[in-house]
C-alpha positions in Angstrom: -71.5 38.1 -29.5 -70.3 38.2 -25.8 -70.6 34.5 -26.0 -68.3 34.2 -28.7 -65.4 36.8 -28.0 -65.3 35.0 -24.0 -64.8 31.5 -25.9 -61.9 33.1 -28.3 -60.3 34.9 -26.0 -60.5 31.3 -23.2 -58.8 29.7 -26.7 -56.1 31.9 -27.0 -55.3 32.2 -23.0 -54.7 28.1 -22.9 -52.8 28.3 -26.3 -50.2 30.8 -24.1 -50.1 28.3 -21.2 -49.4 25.4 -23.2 -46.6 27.4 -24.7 -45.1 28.2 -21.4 -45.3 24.9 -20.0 -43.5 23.6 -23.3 -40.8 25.9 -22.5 -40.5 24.9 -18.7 -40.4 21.3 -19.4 -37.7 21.6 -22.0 -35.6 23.4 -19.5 -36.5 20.7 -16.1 -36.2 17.2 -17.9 -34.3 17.5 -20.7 -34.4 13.8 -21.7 -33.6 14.4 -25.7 -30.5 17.0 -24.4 -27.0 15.4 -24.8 -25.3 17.5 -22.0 -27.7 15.0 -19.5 -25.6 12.1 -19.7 -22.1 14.0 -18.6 -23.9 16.0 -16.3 -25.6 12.7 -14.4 -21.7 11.3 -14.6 -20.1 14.1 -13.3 -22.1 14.3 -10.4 -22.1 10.8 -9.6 -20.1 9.8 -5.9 -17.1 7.8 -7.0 -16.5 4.5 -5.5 -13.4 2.7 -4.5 -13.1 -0.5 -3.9 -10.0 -1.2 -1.2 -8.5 -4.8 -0.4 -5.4 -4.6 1.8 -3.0 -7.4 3.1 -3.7 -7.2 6.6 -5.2 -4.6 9.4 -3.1 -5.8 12.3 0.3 -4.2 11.7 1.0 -0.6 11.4 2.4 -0.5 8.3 -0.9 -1.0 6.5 -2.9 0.7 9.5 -0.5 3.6 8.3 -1.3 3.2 4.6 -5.2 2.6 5.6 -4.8 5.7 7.1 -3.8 7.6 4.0 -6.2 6.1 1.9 -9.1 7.6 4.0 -7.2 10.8 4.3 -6.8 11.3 0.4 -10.4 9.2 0.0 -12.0 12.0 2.4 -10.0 15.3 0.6 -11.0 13.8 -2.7 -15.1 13.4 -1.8 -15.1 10.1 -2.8 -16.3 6.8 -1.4 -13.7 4.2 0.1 -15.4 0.3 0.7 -12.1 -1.4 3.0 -11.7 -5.1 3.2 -8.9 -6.9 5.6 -8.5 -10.1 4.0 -5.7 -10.8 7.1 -3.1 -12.6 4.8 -6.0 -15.0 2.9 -5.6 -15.0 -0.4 -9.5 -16.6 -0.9 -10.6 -14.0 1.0 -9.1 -11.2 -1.0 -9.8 -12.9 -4.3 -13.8 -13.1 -2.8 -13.3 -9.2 -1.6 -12.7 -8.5 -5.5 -15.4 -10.4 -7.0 -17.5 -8.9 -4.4 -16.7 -5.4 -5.6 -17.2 -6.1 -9.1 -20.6 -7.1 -8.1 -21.5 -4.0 -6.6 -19.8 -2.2 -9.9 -17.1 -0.1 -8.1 -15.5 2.9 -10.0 -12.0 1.5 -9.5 -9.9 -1.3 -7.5 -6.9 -0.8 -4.7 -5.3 -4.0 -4.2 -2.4 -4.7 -1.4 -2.0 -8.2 -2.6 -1.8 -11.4 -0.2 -0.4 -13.3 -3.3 1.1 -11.1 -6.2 1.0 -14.2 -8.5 -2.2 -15.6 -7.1 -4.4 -12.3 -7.3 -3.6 -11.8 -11.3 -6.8 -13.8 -12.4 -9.5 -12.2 -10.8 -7.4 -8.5 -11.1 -7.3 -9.1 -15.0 -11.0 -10.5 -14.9 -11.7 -6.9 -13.0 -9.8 -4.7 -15.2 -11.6 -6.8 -18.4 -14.7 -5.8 -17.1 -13.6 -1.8 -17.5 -12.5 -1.3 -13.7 -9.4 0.7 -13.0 -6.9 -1.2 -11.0 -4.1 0.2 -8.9 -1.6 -2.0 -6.7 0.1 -0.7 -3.9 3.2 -2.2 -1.7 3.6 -5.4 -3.8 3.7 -5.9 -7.0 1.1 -7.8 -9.2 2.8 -9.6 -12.1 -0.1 -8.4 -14.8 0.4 -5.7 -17.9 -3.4 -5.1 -17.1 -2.5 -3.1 -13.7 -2.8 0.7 -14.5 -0.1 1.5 -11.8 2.2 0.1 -8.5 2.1 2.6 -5.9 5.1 1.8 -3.4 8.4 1.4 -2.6 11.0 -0.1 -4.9 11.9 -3.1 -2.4 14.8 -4.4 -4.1 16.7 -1.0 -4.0 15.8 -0.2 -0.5 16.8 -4.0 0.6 20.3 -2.7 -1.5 20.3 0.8 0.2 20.4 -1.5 3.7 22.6 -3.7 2.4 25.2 -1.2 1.5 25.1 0.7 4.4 25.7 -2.6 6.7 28.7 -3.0 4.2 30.5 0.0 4.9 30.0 -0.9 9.0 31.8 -4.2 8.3 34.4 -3.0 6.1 34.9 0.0 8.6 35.5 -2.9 11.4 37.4 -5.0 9.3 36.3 -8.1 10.5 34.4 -11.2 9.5 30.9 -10.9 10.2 27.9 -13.7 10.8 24.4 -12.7 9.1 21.3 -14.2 10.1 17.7 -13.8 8.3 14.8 -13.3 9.6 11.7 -13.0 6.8 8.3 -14.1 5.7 8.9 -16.3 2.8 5.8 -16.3 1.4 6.1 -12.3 0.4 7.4 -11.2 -2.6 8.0 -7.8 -1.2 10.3 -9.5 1.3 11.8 -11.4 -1.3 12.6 -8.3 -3.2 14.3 -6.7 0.0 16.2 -9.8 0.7 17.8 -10.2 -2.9 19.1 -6.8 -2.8 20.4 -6.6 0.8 22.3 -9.8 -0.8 23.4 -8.4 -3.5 24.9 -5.3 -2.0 27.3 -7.9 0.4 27.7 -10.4 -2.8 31.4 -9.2 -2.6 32.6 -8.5 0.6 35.5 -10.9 1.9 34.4 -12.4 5.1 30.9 -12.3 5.2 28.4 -15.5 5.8 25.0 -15.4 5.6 22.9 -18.2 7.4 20.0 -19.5 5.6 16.6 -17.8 5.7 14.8 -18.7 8.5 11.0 -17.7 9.3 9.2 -14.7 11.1 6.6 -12.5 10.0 4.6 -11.7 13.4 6.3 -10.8 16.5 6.2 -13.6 18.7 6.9 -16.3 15.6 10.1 -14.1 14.7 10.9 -13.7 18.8 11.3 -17.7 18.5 13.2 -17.9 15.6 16.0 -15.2 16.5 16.0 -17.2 20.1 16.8 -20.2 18.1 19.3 -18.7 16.1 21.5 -17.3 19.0 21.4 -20.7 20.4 22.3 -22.3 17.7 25.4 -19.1 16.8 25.9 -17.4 19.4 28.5 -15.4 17.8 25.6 -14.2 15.0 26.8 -10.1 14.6 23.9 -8.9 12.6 20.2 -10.1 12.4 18.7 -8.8 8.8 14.6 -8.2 9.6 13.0 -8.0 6.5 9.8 -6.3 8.3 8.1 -4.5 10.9 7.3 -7.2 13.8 10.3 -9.5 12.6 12.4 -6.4 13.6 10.3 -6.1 17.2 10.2 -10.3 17.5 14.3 -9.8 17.1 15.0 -6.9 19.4 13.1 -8.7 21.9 14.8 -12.0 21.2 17.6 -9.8 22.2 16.5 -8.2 25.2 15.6 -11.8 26.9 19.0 -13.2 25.7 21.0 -10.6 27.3 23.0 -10.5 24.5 24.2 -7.1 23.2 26.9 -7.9 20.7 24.2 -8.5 17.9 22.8 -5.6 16.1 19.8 -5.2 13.7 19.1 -4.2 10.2 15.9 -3.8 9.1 12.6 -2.5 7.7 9.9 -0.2 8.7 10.6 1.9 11.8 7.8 2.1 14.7 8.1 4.1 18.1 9.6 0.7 19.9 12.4 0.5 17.3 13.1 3.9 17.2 14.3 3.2 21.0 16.3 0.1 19.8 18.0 2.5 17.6 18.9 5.2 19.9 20.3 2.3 22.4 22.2 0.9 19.9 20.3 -2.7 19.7 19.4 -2.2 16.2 22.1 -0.3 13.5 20.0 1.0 11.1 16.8 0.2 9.4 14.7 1.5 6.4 11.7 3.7 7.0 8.6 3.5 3.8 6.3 6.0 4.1 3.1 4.2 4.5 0.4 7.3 4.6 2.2 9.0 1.4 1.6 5.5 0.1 -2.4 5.3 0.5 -3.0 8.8 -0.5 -1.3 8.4 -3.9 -2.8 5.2 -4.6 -6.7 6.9 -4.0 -4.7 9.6 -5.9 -3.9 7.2 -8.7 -7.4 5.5 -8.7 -9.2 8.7 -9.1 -6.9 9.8 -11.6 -7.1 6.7 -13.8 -11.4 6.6 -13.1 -11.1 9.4 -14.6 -9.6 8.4 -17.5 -6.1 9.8 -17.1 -2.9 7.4 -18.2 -0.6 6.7 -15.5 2.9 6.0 -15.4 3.2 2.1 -14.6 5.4 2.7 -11.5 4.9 5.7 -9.0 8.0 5.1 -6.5 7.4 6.4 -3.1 10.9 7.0 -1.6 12.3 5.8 2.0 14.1 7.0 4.8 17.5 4.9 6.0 17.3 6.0 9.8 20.4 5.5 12.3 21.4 7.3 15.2 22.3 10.0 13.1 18.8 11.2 12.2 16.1 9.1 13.8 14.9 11.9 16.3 13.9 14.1 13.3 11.4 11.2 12.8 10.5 9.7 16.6 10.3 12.6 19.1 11.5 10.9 22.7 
């Protein structure tokens, strides 16, 4: 009898444990339960895959610096490649992230024309792609993140036009740009555009300078060649410092400089009256909306095809808001 009772009542103890553990194990590993999937995907660390033009001027050290700003406020993970003006290199950088199955795709292109293939083969694949500074000729691209080039070449442009129709004058232009860059391109045709009808003006053809000591050379050509040049046009950070330098050796402090992308060294030429005016991008507002952007569109948001980041035109007038002495 005792025998028997002990054995039922054994029976009906491991019938309760099984039921509890059924319940626990529902609740720990819910493999059948369809909030698992979202839940594994929400947490998962986004990753962003980053190819920039170049690492050795500030402009994209500026916009690098952005990028791990937002990257770092956002908790996500930024992988940074410095393809150093090689367009192989950048287009390898690419099909090395879709290898390692990035989230999403930054790219500061080389080449804007020679980039599309492997961008569109990135974005086929399902990965978010967001430009930033120079625009990639593809309807694939979720969104440009950057300056509008051609109306801040324009916005130069007119300003230098109201210094020579103040003067009344006929004024000499040289060039000074990287022909190669689209984005330079862009800033050239509308600083052209805005002095297409002014009465006296001549602009010498293009000539080359995209680092500092390659522009440096050129603008020391130039003077020799016209020595009465009034304005040198810099279409870019060290082409502006290759000029003013150019200048400095030469003596020669009837020419002035227009130009792009203001650093601590040109802020000087400004306040000594070397260089007229120049414009100033914003390079870290830049990188933080294009991780911004990336995020957004990773996420499955629609973005508007161009996010403009506005500049600064910076003279004497205002460049010690920006540059404290």
């Amino acid at each position: 009898m005792f025998k028997k009772a002990s054995v039922l009542a054994i029976a009906a103890m491991f019938t309760i444990l099984a039921g509890c553990s059924g319940g626990a194990g529902t609740a720990e590993m819910p493999e059948g339960s369809s909030d698992s999937a979202p839940a594994a995907q929400s947490d998962k660390e986004i990753t962003i895959g980053v190819t920039t033009a170049t690492l050795r001027h500030q402009f994209f050290i500026d916009i690098d610096k952005g990028m791990k700003k937002a990257a770092e406020e956002a908790g996500v993970k930024l992988l940074v490649n410095d393809p150093n003006l090689d367009l192989a290199k950048q287009v390898s950088a690419i099909e090395d992230y879709m290898q390692k199955g990035v989230d999403g795709l930054i790219v500061l292109a080389v080449d804007n024309s020679g980039v599309v293939p492997v961008v569109e083969e990135a974005k086929d694949k399902g990965i978010p792609v967001i430009t930033a500074d120079s625009v990639v000729p593809s309807d694939k691209v979720d969104t440009f993140i950057g300056t509008e080039n051609y109306e801040a070449g324009k916005q130069i442009g007119e300003y230098l036009k109201k210094q020579i129709e103040k003067d009344g004058k006929d004024v000499k232009i040289a060039v000074v740009t990287h022909v190669q860059s689209f984005v330079q391109k862009e800033r050239l045709r509308g600083f052209k555009e805005a002095l297409a009808d002014v009465k006296g003006v001549t602009i010498l053809n293009d000539q080359p300078g995209y680092d500092r000591e390659k522009s440096m050379a050129t603008v020391e050509n130039i003077l020799q060649a016209n020595p009465d040049v009034d304005y040198i046009y810099a279409t870019a950070e060290n082409s502006v410092l290759g000029a003013l330098a150019a200048l400095e050796s030469a003596k020669q402090t009837n020419t002035k400089i227009v130009g792009f992308d203001v650093t601590p060294e040109a802020a000087e030429g400004i306040r000594d009256g070397k260089i007229l005016a120049m414009i100033q991008q914003q390079p870290e507002k830049i990188g933080e909306e294009a991780v911004k952007a990336a995020v957004d569109a990773i996420k499955g948001k629609q973005l508007d095809k161009n996010i403009s980041v506005p500049v600064v035109l910076m003279d004497k007038s205002n460049v010690d808001e920006y540059f404290k002495k």
